[in-house]
C-alpha positions as CSV (number, residue, x, y, z in Angstrom):
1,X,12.3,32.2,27.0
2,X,12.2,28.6,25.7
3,X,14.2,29.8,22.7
4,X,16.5,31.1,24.7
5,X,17.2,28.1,27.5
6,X,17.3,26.0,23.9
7,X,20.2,27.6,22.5
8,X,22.1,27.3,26.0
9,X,22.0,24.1,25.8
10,X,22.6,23.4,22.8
11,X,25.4,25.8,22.9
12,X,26.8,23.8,26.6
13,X,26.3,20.5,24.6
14,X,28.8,21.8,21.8
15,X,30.8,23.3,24.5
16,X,31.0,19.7,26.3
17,X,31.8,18.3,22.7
18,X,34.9,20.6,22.0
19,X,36.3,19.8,24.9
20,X,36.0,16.7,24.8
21,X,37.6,16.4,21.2
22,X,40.3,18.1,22.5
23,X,41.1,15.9,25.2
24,X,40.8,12.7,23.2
25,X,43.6,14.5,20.8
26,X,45.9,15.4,23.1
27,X,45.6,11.7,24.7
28,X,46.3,10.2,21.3
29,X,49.4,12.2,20.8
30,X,50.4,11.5,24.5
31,X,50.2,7.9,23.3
32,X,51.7,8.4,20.1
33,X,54.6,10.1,21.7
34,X,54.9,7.1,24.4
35,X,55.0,4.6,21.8
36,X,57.8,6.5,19.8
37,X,59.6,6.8,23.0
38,X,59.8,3.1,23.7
39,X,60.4,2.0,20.2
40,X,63.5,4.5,20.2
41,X,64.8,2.6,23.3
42,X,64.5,-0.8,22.2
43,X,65.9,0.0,19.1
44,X,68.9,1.4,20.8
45,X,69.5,-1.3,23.2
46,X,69.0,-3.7,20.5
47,X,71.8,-2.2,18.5
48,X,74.5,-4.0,20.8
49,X,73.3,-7.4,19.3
50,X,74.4,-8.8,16.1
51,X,73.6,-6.8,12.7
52,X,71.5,-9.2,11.5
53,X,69.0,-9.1,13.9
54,X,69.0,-5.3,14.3
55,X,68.6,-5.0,10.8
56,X,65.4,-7.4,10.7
57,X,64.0,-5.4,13.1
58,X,64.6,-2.3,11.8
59,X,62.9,-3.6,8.0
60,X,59.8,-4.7,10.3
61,X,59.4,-1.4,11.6
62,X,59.7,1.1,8.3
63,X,56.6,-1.7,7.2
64,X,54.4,-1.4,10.4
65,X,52.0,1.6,10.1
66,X,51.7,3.5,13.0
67,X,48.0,3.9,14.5
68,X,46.3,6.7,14.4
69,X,43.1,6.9,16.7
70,X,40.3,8.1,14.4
71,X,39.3,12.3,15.7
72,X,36.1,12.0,18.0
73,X,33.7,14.4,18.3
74,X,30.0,16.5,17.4
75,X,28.6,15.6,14.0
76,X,28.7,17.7,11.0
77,X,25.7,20.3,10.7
78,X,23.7,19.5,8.2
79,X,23.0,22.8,5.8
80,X,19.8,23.2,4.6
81,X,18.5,26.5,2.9
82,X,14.7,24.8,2.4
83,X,13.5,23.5,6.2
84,X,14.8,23.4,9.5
85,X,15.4,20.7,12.0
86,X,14.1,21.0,15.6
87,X,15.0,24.3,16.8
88,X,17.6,26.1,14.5
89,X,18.8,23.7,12.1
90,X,21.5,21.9,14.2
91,X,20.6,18.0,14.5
92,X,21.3,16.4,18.0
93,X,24.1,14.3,18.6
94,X,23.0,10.6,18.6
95,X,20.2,10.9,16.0
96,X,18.4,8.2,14.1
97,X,18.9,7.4,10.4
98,X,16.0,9.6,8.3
99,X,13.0,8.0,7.7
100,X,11.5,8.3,4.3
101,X,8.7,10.2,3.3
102,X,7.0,9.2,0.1
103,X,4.6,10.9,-1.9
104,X,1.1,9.5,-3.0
105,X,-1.6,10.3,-5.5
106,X,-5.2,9.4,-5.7
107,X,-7.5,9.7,-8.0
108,X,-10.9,10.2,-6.8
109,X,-14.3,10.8,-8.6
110,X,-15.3,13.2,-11.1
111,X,-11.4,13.5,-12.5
112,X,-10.2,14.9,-9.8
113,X,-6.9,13.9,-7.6
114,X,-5.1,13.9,-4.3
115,X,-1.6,14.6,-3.8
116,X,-0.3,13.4,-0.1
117,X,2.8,12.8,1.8
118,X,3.3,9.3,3.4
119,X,6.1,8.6,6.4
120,X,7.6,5.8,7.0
121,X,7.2,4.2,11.1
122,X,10.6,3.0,11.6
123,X,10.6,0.5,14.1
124,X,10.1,1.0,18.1
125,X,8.0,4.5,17.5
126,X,5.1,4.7,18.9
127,X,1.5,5.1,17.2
128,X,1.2,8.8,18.0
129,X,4.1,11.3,17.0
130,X,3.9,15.3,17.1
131,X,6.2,16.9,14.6
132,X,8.2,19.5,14.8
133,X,8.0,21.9,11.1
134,X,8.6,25.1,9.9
135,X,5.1,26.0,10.1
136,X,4.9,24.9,13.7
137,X,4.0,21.2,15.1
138,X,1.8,18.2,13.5
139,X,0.2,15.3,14.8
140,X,0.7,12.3,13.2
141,X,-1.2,8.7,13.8
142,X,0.5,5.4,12.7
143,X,-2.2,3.3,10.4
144,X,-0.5,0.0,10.4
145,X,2.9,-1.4,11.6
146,X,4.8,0.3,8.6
147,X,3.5,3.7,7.8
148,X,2.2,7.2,9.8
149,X,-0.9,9.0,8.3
150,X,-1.3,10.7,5.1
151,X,-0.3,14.6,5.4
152,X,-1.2,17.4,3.3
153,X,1.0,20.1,4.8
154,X,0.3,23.8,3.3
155,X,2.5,25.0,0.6
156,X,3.1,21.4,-0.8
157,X,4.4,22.8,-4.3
158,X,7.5,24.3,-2.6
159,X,7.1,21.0,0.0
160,X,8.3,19.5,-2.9
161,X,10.5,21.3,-5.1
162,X,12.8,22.4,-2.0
163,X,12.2,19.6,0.3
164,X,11.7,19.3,4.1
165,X,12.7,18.1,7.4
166,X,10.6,16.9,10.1
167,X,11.6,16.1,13.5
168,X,9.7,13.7,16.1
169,X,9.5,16.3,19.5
170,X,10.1,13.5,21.9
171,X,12.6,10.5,20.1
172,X,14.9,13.2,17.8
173,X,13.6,10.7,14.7
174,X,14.1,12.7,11.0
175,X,11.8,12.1,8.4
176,X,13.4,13.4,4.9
177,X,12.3,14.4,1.4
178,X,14.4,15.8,-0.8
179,X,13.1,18.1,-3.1
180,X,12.7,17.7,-6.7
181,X,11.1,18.7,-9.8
182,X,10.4,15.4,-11.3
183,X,8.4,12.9,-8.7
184,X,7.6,8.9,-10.8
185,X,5.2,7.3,-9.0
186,X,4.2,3.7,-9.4
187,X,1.1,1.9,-9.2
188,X,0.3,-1.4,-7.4
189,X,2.9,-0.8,-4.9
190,X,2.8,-0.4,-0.9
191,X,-1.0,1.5,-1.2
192,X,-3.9,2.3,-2.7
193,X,-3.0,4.9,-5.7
194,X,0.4,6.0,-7.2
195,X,3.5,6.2,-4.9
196,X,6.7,7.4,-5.6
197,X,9.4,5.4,-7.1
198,X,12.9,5.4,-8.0
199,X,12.2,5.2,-11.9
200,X,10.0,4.0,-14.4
201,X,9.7,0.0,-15.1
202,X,8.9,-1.4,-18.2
203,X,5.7,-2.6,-18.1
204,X,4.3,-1.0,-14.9
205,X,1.7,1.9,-14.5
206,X,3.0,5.2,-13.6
207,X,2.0,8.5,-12.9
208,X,4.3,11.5,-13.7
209,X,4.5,14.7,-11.1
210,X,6.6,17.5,-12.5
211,X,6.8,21.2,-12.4
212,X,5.7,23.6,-15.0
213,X,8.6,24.1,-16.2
214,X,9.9,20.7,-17.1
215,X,7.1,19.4,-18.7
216,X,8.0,19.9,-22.0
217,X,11.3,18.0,-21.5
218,X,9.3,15.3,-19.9
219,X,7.1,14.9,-22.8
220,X,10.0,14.5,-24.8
221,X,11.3,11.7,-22.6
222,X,7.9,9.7,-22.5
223,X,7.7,9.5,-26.0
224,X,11.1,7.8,-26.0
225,X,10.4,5.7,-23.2
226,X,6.7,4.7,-25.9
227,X,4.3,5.7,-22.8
228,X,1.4,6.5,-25.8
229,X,-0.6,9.5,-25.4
230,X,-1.6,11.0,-21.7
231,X,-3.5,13.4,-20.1
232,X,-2.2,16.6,-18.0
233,X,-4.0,17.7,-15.0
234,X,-3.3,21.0,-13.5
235,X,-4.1,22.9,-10.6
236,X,-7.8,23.0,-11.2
237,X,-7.9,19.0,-11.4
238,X,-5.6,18.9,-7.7
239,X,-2.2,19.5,-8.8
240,X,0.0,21.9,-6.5
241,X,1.1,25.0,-7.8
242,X,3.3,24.7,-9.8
243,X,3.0,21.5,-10.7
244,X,1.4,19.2,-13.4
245,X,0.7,15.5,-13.1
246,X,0.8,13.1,-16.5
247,X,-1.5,10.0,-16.4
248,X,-3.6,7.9,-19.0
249,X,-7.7,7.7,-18.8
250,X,-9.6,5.3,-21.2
251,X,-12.8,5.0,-23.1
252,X,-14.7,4.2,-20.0
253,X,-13.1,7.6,-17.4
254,X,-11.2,4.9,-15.9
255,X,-7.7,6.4,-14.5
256,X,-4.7,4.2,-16.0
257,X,-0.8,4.8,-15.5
258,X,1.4,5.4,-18.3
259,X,3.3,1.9,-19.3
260,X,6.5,2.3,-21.1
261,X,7.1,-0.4,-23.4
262,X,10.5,1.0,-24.8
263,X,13.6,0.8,-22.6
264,X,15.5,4.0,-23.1
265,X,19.6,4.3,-22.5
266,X,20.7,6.8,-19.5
267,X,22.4,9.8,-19.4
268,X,25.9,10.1,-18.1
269,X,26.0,12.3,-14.9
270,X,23.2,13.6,-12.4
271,X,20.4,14.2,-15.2
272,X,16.8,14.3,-13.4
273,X,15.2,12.8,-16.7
274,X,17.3,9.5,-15.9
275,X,13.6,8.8,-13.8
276,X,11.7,8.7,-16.7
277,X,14.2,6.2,-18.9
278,X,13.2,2.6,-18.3
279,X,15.7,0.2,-17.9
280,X,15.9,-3.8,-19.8
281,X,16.2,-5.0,-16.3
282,X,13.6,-7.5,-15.0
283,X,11.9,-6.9,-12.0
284,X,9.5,-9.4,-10.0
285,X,6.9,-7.7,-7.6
286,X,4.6,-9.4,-5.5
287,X,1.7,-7.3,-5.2
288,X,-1.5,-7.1,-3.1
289,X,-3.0,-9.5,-0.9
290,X,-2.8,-9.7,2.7
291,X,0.8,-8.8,3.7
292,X,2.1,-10.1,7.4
293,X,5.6,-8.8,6.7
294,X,8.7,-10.1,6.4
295,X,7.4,-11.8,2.6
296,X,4.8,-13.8,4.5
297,X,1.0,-13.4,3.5
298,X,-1.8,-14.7,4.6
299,X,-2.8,-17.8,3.2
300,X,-6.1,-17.4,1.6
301,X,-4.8,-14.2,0.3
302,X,-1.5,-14.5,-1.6
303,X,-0.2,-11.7,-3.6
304,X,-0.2,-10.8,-7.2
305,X,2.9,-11.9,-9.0
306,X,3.9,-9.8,-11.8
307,X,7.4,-9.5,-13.8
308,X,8.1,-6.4,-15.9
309,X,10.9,-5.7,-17.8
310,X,11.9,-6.1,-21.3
311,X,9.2,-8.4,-23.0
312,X,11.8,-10.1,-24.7
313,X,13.4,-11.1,-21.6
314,X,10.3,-12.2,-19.6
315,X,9.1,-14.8,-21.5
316,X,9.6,-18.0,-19.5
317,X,8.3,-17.5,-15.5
318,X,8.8,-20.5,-13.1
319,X,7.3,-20.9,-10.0
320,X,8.4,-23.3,-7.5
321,X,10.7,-25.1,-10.3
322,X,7.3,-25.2,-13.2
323,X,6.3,-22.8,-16.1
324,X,3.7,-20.6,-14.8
325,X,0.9,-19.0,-17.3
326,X,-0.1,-15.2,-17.4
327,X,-3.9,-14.2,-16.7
328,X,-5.3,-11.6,-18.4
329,X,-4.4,-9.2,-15.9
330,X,-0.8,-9.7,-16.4
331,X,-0.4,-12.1,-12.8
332,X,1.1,-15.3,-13.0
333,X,0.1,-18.1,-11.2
334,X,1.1,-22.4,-11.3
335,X,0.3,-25.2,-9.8
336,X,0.1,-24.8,-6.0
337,X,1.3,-21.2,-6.0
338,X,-0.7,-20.2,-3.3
339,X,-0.7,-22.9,-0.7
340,X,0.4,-22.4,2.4
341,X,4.3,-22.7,2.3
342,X,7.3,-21.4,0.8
343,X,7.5,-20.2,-2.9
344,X,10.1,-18.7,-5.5
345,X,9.7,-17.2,-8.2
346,X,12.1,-16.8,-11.2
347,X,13.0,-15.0,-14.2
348,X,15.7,-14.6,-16.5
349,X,18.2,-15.4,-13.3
350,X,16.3,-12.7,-11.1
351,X,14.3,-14.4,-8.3
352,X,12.1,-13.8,-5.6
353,X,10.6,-15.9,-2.6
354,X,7.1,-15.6,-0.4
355,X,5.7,-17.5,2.0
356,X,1.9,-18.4,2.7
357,X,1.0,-18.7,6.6
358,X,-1.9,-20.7,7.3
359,X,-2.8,-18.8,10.9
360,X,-5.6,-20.4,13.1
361,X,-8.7,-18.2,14.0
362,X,-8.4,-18.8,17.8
363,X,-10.2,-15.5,18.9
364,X,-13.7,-14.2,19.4
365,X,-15.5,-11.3,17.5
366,X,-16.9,-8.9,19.8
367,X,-19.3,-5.7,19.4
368,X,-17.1,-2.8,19.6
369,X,-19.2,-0.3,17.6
370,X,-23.5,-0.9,17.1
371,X,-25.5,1.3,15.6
372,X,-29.0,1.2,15.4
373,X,-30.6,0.2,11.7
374,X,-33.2,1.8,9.5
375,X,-36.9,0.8,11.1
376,X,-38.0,0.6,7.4
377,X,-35.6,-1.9,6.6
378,X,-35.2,-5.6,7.4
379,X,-31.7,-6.5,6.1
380,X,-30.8,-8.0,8.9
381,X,-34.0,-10.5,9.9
382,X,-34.7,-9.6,13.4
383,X,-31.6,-7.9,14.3
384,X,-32.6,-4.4,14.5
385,X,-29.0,-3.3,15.2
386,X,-25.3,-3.5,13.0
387,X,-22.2,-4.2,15.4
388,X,-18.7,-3.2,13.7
389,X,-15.3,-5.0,15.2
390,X,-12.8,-3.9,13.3
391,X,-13.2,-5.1,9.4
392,X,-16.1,-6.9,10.5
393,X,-19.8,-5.7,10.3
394,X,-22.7,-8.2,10.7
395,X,-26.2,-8.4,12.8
396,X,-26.4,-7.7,16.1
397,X,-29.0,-9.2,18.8
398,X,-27.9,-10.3,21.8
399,X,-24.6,-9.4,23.2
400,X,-24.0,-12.4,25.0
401,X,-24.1,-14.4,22.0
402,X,-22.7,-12.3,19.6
403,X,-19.4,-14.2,19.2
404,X,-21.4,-16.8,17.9
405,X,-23.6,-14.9,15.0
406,X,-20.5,-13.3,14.2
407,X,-19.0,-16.6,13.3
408,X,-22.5,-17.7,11.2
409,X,-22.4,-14.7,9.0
410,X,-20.5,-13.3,5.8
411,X,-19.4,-9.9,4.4
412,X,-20.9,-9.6,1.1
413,X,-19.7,-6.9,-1.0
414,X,-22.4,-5.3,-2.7
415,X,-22.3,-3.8,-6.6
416,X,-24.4,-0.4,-6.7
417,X,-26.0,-1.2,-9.5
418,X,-27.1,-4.9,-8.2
419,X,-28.0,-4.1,-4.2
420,X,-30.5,-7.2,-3.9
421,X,-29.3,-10.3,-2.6
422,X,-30.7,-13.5,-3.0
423,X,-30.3,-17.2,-1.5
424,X,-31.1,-20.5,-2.1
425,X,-34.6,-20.8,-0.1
426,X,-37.0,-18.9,-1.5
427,X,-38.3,-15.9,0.9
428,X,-34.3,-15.1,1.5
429,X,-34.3,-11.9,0.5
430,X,-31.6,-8.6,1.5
431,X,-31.8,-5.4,-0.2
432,X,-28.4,-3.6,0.6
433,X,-29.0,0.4,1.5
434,X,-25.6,2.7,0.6
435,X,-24.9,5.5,2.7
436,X,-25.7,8.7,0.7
437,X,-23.7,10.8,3.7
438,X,-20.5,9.6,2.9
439,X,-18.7,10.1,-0.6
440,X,-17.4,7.3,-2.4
441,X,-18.9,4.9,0.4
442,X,-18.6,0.7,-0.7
443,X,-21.5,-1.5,0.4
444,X,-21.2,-4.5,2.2
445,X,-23.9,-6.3,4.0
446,X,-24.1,-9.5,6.1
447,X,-27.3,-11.6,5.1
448,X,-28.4,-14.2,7.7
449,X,-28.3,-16.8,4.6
450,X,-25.6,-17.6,1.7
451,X,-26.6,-15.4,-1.0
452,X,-26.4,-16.7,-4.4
453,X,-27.2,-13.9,-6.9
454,X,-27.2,-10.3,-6.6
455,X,-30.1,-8.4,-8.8
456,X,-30.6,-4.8,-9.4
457,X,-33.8,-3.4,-7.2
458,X,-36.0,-2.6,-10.3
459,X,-35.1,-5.4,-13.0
460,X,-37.2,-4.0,-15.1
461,X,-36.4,0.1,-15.3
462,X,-32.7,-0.8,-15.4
463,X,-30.1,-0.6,-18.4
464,X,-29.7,-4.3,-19.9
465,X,-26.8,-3.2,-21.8
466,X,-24.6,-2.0,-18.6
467,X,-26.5,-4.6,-15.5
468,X,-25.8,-8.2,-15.7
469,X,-27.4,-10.9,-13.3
470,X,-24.2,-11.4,-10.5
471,X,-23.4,-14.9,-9.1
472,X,-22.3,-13.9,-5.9
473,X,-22.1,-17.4,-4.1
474,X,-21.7,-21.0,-4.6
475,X,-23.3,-23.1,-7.5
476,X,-26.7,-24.0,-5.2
477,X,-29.8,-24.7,-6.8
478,X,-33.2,-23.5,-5.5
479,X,-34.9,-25.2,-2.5
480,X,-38.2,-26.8,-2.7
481,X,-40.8,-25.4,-0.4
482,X,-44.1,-27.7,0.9
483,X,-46.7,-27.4,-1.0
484,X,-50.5,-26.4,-0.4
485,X,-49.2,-24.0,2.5
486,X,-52.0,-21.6,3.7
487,X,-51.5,-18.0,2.6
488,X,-50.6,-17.4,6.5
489,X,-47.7,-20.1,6.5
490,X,-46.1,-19.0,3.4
491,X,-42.5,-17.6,4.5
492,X,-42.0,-14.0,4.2
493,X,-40.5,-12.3,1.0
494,X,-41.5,-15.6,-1.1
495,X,-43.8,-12.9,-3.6
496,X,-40.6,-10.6,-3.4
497,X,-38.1,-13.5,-4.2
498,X,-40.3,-14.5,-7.2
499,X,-40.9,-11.5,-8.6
500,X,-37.5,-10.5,-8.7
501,X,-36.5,-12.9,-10.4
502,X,-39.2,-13.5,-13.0
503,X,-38.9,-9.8,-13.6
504,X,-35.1,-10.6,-14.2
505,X,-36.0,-13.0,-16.5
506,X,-38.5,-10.4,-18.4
507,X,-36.1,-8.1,-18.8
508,X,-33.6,-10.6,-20.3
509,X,-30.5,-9.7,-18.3
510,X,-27.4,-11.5,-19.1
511,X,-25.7,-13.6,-16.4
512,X,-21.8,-13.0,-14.8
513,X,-20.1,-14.8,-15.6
514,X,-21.7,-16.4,-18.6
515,X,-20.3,-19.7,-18.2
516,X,-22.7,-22.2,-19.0
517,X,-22.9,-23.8,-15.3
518,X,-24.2,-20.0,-14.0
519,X,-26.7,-19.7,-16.8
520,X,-28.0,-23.3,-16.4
521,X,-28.5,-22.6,-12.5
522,X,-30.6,-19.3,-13.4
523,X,-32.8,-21.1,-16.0
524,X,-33.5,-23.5,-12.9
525,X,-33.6,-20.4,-10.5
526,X,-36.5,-19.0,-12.9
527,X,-38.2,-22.1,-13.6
528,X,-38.4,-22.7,-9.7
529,X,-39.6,-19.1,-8.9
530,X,-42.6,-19.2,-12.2
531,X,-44.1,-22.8,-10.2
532,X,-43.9,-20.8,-6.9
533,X,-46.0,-17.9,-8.6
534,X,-48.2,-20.3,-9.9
535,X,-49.0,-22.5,-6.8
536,X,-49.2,-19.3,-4.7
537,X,-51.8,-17.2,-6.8
């Protein structure tokens, strides 16, 4: 019955939509006419004047082009053998521009990967969308001002090799991908992963997503283009049917992108290999940090600049009018580059600007998530809950004050292989516990104190060659205790901080970084804890 009441009205809307073409024609030639009608007369009782005149006239009207009202009426139906649009294919009149929908790879442990679909949130949507699809409808939930949910629909090899339409139920909004056989996707570029680019750039990591039955061809093009050697995955390492992805791993299992280092000339016409050839052209991308839109950041958290393009081109980078120097990750950076105003970059007359906002913190933290901690465990001093607000995760006590400890403490991202903390007083102590429930978790913690190294649990049973002693924190040397305490008055974890670190010592771990400031404050760090241990026994 729905079906039914939908195609009446979409059959009285293009009912309406004839008609009313037809009457704006037949007004326009009514006007036409009219206008031919009066130009006849004046032209007739202009004739009794003198020739000259007439004749003036008559040149000004053979120049004149007459007006021709443009034809009015529904829009074109859009033919599409692969999806639908809401209902039976015919798009409503009045409809948005199609949003994009990209697609995005991850790589997760153990080899294996993740192939998704991201949409675009034009602006003025709203957070929650349901979708109408072939398959019936989706939910969708925006995760940011820019961009909906990751979607895995079913079927996503012929997702992408035919393409699809979906269509927001309540605004008419499109979202489009059109199908193809060959998918580049770029590294370091709106997420986390690979997402899908135009082309390859010289310089940049890519990933390579094409069907079975072009991956020969595609070889052929990425030795051209001098992308080295790579590594297919099929379906058993997360490819779709159909499909194989092309992407680099080194000596250590670590995932890397293919780089092309050759630029490679392009084919004449529609050729779908034109993806893989890298153009000379330079290109300036401003990656990471902590985006506010518009090409603003966050000051405190500027973005990566990187340039690719041909090397020969790319040598001189200014900043801001000087010569900026590459890092060894491939950034550049100059003097006062990231303070908090506006900046261009150039190269090779291609430029790009970005602006650094410093923002006040005006607002308080509150506890919109607490969870009780592990009775065994006194990370948190005498907290014996965790309160989340958002990105932020510290102690929790007393709810009135919580605004206040919120502001005291500090998210310290914690190595698995190093999970004790360590400050500057002796007895400051925080041995960070990972969640074994959840896959692929990251530590963090929030010690009551400013921790200055981070040490593995067992110093002694670990790997020297792989675990290195972390500085963590500022360059603070140890604190001095009183002496002759009483066993009673001697502040708790003083044994534990010692013998961590003496043990350390033992076990000759290096320090990172091995600057000679860092390992001079752990020869004072050891030397402090050995006097302790003595004095105390």
């Amino acid at each position: 019955a729905e079906q039914e009441a939908q195609e009446r009205a979409e059959e009285e809307a293009r009912r309406k939509a004839e008609e009313g073409r037809v009457a704006a024609e037949a007004e326009a030639q009514r006007r036409a006419d009219e206008g031919e009608r009066l130009g006849d007369e004046a032209e007739v009782s202009l004739l009794s004047g003198d020739e000259e005149a007439s004749s003036s006239r008559g040149e000004r009207k053979r120049s004149t082009t007459q007006y021709r009202p443009s034809r009015t009426g529904p829009p074109a139906v859009r033919k599409s053998t692969n999806s639908t649009d809401a209902g039976d294919g015919q798009p409503k009149a009045g409809r948005k521009r199609a949003a994009d929908i990209e697609v995005r790879l991850l790589f997760e442990r153990g080899g294996y990967c993740k192939i998704a679909l991201l949409l675009r949130r034009p602006e003025g949507l709203p957070e929650e969308c349901t979708l109408l699809t072939n398959a019936g409808s989706i939910d969708i939930l925006a995760v940011g001002d820019e961009w909906y949910q990751d979607l895995v629909p079913d079927g996503l090899g012929a997702v992408l090799r035919n393409g699809i339409v979906w269509t927001d139920k309540s605004s008419g909004q499109d979202w489009l991908l059109s199908g193809r056989e060959i998918f580049v996707l770029g590294a370091g570029t709106t997420h986390r992963g690979f997402v899908s680019c135009s082309h390859m750039v010289l310089g940049r990591e890519h990933a390579v997503l094409c069907t079975t039955s072009t991956l020969h061809a595609v070889e052929e093009v990425l030795r051209e283009a001098g992308c080295g050697t790579w590594k297919q995955m099929g379906e058993d390492d997360g490819a779709p049917q159909g499909w194989v992805i092309l992407n680099n791993v080194d000596g250590n299992g670590r995932v890397r992108g293919l780089v092309p280092q050759i630029p490679v000339p392009l084919v004449d016409g529609a050729d779908i290999f034109n993806a893989l050839r890298p153009r000379p052209e330079i290109e300036i991308a401003l990656e990471g940090g902590l985006s506010l839109g518009y090409s603003s950041w966050l000051a405190g958290y500027p973005p990566a600049i990187r340039v690719y393009g041909d090397p020969a081109h790319t040598q001189t980078v200014l900043i801001d009018g000087q010569e900026a120097a590459a890092s060894e990750q491939g950034s550049y950076t100059a003097l006062g580059w990231d303070e908090p105003r506006f900046h261009q970059v150039w190269c090779n007359n291609v430029s790009k600007t970005y602006s650094l906002i410093q923002l006040e913190r005006t607002w308080k933290a509150w506890a919109a998530y607490s969870f009780p901690l592990p009775p065994s465990r006194g990370a948190f001093g005498t907290a014996n809950r965790i309160a989340v607000c958002g990105p932020l995760v510290c102690p929790f006590a007393d709810a009135e004050a919580f605004g206040e400890v919120m502001d005291q403490r500090r998210i310290i991202h914690v190595v698995p292989t190093n999970p004790v903390l360590l400050g500057a007083m002796p007895g400051q102590v925080l041995e960070a516990v990972s969640r074994r429930d959840v896959r692929g978790a990251q530590g963090i913690a929030s010690p009551s104190f400013l921790p200055v190294w981070a040490l593995p649990a067992q110093p002694l049973a670990c790997d020297k060659r792989s675990t290195r002693i972390l500085l963590v924190g500022e360059l603070d040397r140890p604190c001095s205790i009183a002496t002759g305490l009483k066993r009673s008055e001697t502040p708790p974890g003083l044994y534990h901080w010692c013998r961590l670190i003496l043990d350390a010592g033992r076990k000759g771990l290096a320090v990172e970084p091995p600057t000679d400031a860092a390992v001079e404050l752990w020869r004072q760090y050891k030397r402090h804890a050995r006097g302790l241990w003595r004095r105390a026994r």
